[in-house]
C-alpha positions as a Python dict, from the first residue, in 0.01 Angstrom:
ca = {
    (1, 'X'): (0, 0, 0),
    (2, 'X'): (263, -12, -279),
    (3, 'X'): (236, 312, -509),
    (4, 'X'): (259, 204, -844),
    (5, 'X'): (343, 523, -1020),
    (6, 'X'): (668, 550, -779),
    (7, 'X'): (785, 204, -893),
    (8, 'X'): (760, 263, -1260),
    (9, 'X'): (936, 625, -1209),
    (10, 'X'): (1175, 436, -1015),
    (11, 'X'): (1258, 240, -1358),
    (12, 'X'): (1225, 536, -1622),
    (13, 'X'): (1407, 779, -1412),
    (14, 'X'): (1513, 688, -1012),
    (15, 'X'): (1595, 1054, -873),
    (16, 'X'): (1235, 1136, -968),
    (17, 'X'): (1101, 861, -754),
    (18, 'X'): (1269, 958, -425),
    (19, 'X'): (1196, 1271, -451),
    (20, 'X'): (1058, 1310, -94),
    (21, 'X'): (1386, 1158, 52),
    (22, 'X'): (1656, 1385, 200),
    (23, 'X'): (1870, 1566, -75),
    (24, 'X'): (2195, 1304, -40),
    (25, 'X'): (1987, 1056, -108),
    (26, 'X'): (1836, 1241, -451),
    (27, 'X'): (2202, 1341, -522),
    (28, 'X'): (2347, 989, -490),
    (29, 'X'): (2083, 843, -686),
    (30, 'X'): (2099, 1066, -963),
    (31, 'X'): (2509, 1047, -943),
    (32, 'X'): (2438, 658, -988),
    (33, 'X'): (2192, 709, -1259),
    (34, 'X'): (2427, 892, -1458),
    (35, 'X'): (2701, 655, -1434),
    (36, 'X'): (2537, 337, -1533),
    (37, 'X'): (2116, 412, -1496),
    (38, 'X'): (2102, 12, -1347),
    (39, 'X'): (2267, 116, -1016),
    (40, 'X'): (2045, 426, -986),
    (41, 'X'): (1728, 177, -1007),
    (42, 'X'): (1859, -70, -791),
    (43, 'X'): (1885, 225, -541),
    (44, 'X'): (1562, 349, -603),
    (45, 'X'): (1406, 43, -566),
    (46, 'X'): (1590, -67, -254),
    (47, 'X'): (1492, 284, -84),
    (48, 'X'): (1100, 207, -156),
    (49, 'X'): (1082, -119, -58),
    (50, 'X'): (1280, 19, 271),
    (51, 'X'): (999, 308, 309),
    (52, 'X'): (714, 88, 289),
    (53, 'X'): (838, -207, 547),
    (54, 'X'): (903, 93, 755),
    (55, 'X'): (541, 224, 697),
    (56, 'X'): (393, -164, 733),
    (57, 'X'): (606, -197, 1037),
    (58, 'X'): (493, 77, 1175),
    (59, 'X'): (110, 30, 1105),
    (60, 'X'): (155, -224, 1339),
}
């Protein structure tokens, strides 16, 4: 089930959105945010579509 609210905190501000991801991951994501704020999306929204194939794949 895609979660919504993550994808649209994954636009306005990406650290916030993988937030239950190990703390690299939060740290790179914010350090990509604050270069450019496009990379930091692209990263956020690359790790949730990863989670939820992961979640689908395991479902079955």
């Amino acid at each position: 089930m895609i979660d919504f609210r993550k994808w649209i905190l994954a636009i306005i501000c990406p650290p916030a959105a993988v937030l239950d991801r190990e703390v690299g991951t939060i740290m790179l994501v914010g350090l990509l945010t604050l270069l450019f704020w496009v990379p930091g999306v692209v990263a956020a929204l690359f790790l949730l579509i990863e989670r939820q194939t992961q979640r689908s794949r395991s479902q079955t």
